[in-house]
C-alpha positions as CSV (number, residue, x, y, z in Angstrom):
1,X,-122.1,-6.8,-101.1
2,X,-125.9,-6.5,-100.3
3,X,-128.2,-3.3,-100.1
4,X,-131.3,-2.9,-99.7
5,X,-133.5,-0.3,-101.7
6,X,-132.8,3.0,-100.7
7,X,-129.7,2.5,-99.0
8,X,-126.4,4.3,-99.9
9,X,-122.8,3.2,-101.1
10,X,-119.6,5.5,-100.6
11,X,-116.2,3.9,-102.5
12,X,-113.6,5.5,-101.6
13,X,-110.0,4.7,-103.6
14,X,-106.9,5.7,-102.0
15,X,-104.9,7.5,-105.0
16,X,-106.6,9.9,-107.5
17,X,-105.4,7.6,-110.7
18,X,-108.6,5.7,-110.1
19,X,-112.0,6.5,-112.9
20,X,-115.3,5.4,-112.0
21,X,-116.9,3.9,-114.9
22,X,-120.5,4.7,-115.4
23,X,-122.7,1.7,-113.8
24,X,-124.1,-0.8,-116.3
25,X,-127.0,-1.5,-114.1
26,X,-128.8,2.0,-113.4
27,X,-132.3,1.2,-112.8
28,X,-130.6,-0.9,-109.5
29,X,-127.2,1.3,-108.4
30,X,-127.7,5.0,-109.6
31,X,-124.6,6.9,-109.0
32,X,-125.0,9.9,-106.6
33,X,-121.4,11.8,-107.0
34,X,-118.3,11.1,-107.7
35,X,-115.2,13.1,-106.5
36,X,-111.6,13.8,-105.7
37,X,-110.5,14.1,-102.5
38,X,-107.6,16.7,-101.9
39,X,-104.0,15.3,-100.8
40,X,-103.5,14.9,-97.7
41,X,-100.0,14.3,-95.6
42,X,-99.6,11.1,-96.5
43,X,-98.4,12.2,-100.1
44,X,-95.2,14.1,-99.1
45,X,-92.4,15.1,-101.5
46,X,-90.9,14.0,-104.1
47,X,-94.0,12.7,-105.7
48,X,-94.9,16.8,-106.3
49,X,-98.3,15.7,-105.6
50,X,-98.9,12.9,-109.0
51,X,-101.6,10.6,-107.9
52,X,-102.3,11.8,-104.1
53,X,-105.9,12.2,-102.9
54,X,-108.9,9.7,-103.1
55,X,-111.5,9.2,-105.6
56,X,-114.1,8.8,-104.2
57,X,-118.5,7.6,-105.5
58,X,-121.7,7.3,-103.8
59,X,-124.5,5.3,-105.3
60,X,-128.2,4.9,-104.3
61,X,-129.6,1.5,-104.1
62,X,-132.5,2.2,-106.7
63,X,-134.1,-1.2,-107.4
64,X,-133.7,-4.8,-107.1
65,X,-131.1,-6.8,-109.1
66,X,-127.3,-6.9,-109.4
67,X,-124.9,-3.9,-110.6
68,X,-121.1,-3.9,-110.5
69,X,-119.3,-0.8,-109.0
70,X,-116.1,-0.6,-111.7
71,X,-113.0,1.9,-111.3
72,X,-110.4,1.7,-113.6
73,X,-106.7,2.9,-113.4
74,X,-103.3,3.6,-116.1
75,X,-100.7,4.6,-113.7
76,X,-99.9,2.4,-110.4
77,X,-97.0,4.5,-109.2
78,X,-94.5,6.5,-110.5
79,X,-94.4,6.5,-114.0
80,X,-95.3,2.4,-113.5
81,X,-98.2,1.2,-115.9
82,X,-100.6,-1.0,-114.2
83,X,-100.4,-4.6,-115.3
84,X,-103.5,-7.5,-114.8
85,X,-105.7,-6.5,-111.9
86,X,-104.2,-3.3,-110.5
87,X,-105.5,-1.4,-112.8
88,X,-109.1,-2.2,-111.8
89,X,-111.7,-2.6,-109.0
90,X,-114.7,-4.0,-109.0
91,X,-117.4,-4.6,-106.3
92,X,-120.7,-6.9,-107.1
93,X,-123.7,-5.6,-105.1
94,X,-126.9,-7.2,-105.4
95,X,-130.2,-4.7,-104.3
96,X,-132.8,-6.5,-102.4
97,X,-136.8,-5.1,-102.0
């Protein structure tokens, strides 16, 4: 992805198991906020509420260079570990001038 400086990011992750890691690259992607969102209806019983909601960050374009946006997860479901890439998200974004 490709911002320019000054412009904003908003990740949004669809269950609340998600943690956004601090961003390596701060003097180009500061992070603004991060957040849970509360359930909503798509998170009816049984689950008793485990892992509904979004996470959510926003991040300010800051300077030129590359940064990687990186969330990281333990649980995939109920009481299911997360194996090889479901347990992380990543999004390159490079900051133009």
């Amino acid at each position: 992805m490709t911002l320019h400086v000054g412009e904003r990011l908003h990740v949004d992750l669809p269950t609340a198991f998600w943690t956004f890691q601090p961003v390596g690259a701060s003097q180009v992607l500061r992070t603004v906020a991060t957040a849970w969102a509360s359930p909503s209806t798509s998170c009816p019983p049984p689950m008793g509420m485990a892992g509904c909601g979004d996470q959510t960050a926003d991040y300010t374009a800051v300077g030129p260079g590359r940064a990687t946006v990186l969330a990281t997860r333990q649980a995939c479901g109920e009481a299911a570990a997360c194996t090889g890439a479901a347990g992380r998200f990543e999004l390159h974004v490079t900051v133009s001038g």
